[in-house]
C-alpha positions in Angstrom: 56.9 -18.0 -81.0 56.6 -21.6 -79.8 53.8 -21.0 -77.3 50.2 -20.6 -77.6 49.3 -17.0 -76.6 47.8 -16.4 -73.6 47.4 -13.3 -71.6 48.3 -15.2 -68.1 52.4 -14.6 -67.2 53.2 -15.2 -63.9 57.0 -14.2 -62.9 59.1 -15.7 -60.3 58.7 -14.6 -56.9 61.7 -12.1 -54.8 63.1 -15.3 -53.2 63.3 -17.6 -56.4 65.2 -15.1 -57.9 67.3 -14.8 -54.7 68.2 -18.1 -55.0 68.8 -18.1 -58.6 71.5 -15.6 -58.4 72.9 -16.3 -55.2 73.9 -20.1 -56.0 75.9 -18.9 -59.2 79.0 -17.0 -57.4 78.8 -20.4 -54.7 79.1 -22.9 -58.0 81.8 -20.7 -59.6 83.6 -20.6 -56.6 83.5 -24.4 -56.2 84.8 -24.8 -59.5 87.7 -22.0 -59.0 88.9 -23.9 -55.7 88.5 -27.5 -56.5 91.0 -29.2 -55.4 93.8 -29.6 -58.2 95.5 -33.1 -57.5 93.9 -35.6 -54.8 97.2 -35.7 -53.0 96.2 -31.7 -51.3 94.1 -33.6 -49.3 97.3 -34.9 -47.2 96.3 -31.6 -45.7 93.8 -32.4 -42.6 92.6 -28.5 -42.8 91.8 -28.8 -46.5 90.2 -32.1 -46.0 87.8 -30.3 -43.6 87.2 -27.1 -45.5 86.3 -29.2 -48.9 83.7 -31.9 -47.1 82.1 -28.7 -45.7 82.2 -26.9 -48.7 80.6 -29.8 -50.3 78.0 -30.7 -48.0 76.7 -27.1 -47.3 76.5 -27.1 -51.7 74.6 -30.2 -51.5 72.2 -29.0 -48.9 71.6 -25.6 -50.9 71.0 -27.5 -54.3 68.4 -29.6 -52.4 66.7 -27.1 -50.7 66.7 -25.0 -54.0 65.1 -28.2 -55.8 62.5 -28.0 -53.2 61.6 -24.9 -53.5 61.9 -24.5 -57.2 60.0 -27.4 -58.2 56.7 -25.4 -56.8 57.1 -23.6 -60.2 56.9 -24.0 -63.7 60.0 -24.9 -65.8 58.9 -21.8 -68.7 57.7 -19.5 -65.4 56.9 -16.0 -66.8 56.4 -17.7 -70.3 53.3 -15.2 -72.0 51.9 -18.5 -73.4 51.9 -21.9 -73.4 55.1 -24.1 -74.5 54.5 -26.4 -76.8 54.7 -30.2 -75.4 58.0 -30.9 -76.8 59.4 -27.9 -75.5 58.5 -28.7 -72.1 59.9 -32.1 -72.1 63.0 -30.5 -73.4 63.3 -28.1 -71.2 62.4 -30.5 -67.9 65.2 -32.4 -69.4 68.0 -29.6 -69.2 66.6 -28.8 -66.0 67.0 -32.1 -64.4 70.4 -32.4 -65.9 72.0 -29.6 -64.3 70.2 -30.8 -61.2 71.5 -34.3 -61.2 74.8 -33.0 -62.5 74.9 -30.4 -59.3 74.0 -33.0 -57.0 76.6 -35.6 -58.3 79.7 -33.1 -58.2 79.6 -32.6 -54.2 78.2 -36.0 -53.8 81.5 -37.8 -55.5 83.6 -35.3 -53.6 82.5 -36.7 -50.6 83.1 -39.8 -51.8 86.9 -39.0 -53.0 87.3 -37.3 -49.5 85.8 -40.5 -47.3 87.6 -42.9 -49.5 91.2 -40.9 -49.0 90.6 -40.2 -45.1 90.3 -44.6 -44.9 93.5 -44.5 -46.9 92.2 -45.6 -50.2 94.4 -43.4 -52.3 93.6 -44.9 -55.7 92.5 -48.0 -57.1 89.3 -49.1 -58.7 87.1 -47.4 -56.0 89.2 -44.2 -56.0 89.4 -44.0 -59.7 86.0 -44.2 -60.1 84.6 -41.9 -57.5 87.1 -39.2 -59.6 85.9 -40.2 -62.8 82.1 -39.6 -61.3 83.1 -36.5 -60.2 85.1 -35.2 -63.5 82.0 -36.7 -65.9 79.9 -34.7 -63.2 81.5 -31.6 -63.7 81.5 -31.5 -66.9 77.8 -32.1 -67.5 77.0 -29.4 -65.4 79.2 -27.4 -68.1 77.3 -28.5 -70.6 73.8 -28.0 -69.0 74.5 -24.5 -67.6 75.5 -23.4 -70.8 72.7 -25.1 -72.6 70.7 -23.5 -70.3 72.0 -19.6 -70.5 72.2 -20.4 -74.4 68.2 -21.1 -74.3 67.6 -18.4 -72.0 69.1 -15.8 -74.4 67.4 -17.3 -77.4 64.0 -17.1 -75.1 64.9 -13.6 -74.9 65.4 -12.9 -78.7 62.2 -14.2 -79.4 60.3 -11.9 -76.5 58.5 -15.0 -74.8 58.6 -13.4 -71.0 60.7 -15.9 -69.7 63.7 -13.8 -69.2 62.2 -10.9 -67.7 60.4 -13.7 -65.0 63.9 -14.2 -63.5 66.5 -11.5 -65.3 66.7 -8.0 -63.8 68.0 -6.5 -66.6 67.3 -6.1 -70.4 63.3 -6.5 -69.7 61.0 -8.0 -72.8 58.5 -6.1 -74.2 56.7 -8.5 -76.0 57.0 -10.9 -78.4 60.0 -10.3 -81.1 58.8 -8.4 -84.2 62.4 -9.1 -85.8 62.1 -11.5 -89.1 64.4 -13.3 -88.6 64.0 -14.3 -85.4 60.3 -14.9 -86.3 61.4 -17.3 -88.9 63.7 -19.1 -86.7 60.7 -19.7 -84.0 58.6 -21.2 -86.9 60.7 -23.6 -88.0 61.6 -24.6 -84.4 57.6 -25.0 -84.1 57.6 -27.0 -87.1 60.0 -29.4 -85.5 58.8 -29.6 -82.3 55.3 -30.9 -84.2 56.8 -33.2 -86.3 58.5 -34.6 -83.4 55.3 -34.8 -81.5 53.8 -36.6 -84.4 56.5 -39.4 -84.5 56.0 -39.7 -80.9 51.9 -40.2 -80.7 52.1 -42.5 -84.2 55.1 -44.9 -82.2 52.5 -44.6 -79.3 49.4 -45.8 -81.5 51.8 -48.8 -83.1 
């Protein structure tokens, strides 16, 4: 594995996991019902019904940030992650956070700047290419996300059973080749480590 054994693993408590789940069906849904072509929001009701949808997302992704942050980004893990790893997986994580916050945050935007009657233009145009780049970052992050999650559970680390009700770990991987794939990710996350501390002695 690529953490340092340690008999400490702390999982994620009944209301971080409540929140884990629950936000997924709300981000699918916001995805399913975006609005197709800015001209639907000629429709005053829709107009309403999408600023509220996105202010009440932007208020849950905040208040999950909030609470989430309290924890640590390998929670459950039944070691330590190697440095690398962590900055890695602090990156993904503030990503898909910047990338949820963006998405309601340039709807917003669109909606304000069609209710003043700035249909397109410059101003226009970019607010819907903010929101287009920002939903498809959170595309890639998610899935970057669920595709580390799943490879966290090949290789048994305890991260997955921290926040996953289902398929529970039961220690680390005894499989070869998944054992072989962990070393050499090891072996890059050291030499990457060791770039990084001889640029910071130059």
């Amino acid at each position: 594995m690529v953490f340092d054994q340690s008999p400490v693993s702390v999982s994620h408590t009944p209301l971080a996991r409540f929140i884990h789940w629950t936000f997924i069906p709300l981000y699918v849904y916001g995805i399913i019902k975006q609005v197709g072509e800015i001209e639907e929001l000629e429709n005053p009701g829709l107009m309403i019904f999408e600023s509220v949808f996105a202010s009440t997302f932007l208020l849950i992704v905040l208040l999950r940030l909030t609470y989430m942050r309290r924890f640590n980004t390998f929670q459950g893990a039944s070691g330590d992650p190697h440095r690398v790893h962590t900055i890695i997986g602090k990156s993904v994580h503030a990503g898909i956070y910047t990338s949820l916050i963006m998405l309601p945050l340039s709807g917003l935007a669109i909606a304000l700047l069609y209710s003043r009657g700035i249909k397109d233009g410059p101003l226009q145009d970019g607010a819907l290419a903010l929101h287009e780049f920002s939903a498809s970052l959170s595309y890639v992050m998610i899935a970057t996300h669920i595709s580390a999650a799943i490879y966290s559970r090949a290789k048994g680390e305890g991260i997955w059973s921290s926040m996953v009700p289902i398929l529970k770990e039961r220690g680390a991987s005894e499989n070869r080749a998944v054992i072989r794939i962990a070393s050499i990710e090891k072996a890059i996350y050291d030499r990457i480590e060791e770039v990084l501390i001889d640029r910071d002695r130059r």
